[in-house]
C-alpha positions as CSV (number, residue, x, y, z in Angstrom):
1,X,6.4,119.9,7.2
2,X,4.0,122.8,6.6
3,X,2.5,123.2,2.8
4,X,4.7,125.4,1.0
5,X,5.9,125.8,-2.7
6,X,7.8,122.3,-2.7
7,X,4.5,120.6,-1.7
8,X,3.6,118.3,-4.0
9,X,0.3,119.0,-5.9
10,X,-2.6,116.2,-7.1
11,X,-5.5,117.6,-9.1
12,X,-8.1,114.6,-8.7
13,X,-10.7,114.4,-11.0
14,X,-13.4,111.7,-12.1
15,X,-13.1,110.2,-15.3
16,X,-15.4,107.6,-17.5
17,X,-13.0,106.0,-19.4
18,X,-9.8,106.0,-18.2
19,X,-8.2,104.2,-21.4
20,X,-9.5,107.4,-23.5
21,X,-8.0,109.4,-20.9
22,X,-4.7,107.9,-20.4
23,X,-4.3,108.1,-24.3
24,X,-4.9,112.4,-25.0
25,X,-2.6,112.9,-21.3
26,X,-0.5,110.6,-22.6
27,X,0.3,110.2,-26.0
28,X,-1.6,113.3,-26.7
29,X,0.1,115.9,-24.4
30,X,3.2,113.8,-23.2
31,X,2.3,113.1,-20.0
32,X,4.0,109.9,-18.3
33,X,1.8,107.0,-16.2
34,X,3.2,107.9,-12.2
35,X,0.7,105.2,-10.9
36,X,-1.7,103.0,-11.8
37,X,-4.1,100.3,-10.0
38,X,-7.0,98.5,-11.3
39,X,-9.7,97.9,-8.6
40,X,-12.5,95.4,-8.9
41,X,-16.8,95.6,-9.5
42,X,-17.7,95.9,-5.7
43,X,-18.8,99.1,-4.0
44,X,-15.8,101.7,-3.0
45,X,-13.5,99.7,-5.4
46,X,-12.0,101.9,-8.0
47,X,-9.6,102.3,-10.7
48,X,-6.9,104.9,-10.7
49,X,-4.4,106.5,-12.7
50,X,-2.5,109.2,-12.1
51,X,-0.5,110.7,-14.9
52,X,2.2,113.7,-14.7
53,X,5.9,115.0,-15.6
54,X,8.9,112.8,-13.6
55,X,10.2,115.8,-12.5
56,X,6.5,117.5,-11.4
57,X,5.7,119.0,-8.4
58,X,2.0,117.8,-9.4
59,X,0.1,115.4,-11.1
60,X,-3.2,114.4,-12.1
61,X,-5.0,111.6,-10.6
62,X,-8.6,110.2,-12.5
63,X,-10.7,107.9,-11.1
64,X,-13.5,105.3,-12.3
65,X,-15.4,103.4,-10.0
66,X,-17.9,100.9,-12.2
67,X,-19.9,100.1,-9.4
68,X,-20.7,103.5,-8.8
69,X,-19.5,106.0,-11.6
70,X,-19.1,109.5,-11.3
71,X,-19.9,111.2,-14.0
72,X,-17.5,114.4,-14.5
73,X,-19.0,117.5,-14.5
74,X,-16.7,120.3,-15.7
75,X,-17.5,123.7,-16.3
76,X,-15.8,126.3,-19.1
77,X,-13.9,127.6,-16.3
78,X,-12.4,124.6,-15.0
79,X,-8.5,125.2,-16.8
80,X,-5.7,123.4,-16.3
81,X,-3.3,126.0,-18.0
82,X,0.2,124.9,-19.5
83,X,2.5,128.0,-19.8
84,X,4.8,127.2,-23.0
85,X,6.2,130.5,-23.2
86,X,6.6,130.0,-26.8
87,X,4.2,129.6,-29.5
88,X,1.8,126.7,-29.3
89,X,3.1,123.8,-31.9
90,X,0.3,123.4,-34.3
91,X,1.4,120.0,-34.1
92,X,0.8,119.4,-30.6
93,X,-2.5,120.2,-30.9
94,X,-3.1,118.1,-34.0
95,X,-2.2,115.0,-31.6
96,X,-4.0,115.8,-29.0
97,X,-7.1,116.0,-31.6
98,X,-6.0,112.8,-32.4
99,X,-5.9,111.1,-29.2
100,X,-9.7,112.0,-28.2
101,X,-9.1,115.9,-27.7
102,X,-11.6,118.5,-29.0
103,X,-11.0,122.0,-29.5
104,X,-13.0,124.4,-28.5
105,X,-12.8,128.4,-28.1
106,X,-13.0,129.8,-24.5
107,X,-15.7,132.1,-23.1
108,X,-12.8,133.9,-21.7
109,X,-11.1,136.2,-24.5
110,X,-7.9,136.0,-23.4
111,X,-7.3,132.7,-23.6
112,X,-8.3,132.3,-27.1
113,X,-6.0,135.5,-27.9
114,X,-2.9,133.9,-25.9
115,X,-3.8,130.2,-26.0
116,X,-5.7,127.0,-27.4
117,X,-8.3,125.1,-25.7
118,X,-8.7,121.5,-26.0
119,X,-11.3,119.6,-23.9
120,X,-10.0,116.0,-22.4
121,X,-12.7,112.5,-23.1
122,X,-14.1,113.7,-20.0
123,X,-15.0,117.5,-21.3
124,X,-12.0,119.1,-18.2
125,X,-10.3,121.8,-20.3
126,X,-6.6,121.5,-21.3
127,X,-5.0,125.4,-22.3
128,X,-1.9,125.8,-24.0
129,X,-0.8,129.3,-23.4
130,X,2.2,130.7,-25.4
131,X,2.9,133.0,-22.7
132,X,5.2,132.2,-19.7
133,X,4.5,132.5,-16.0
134,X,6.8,132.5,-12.4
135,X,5.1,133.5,-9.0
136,X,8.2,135.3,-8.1
């Protein structure tokens, strides 16, 4: 099957603590656990968890490896954008706060005109955009 819009999506990232992760994706922005595994202290052994939607076409996988830790290294530019196309509840940001999230304003105008920035535990950028978007 060739890659085409049905093709499922995974956006892979390191992470140093998944607990702290799993708890802003989760019960911070309402994400649901897809997979987990806990792998063990030698070399190339790793914990995973991959968190998404049920009914996704993506989700996002985040790894720790305690023998040898990546450390993540996002940039102001690395976005993962949720379209809500409707104003973003003040309240959904408060819980993200909650759950280990920062806020933070973007170098990038626009999304502090037509969104809110929250960093993850890991510093990756979460934007909730009140704006809606289709590719067709």
């Amino acid at each position: 099957m060739p890659a085409d819009g049905q093709s499922h999506i995974r956006i892979a990232r390191p992470s140093r603590d998944l607990a702290a992760a799993e708890r802003f994706w989760c019960a911070g922005l309402g994400l649901s656990v897809v997979y987990r595994v806990e792998g063990g202290d030698r070399a190339g052994e790793h914990d995973l968890l991959m968190v998404g939607w049920p009914d996704a076409s993506w989700h996002l996988e985040l790894v720790h490896e305690a023998a040898h830790p990546v450390e993540p290294r996002p940039t102001e530019e690395d976005l993962l954008v949720v379209y809500l196309d409707e104003p973003v509840p003040e309240e959904l940001v408060d819980r993200l706060i909650r759950h280990g999230g920062t806020r933070v304003a973007s170098p990038n105008p626009y999304w502090n005109e037509w969104g809110v920035t929250i960093e993850d535990p890991d510093g990756y950028r979460l934007v909730l955009c009140r704006r809606g978007w289709s590719n067709s």
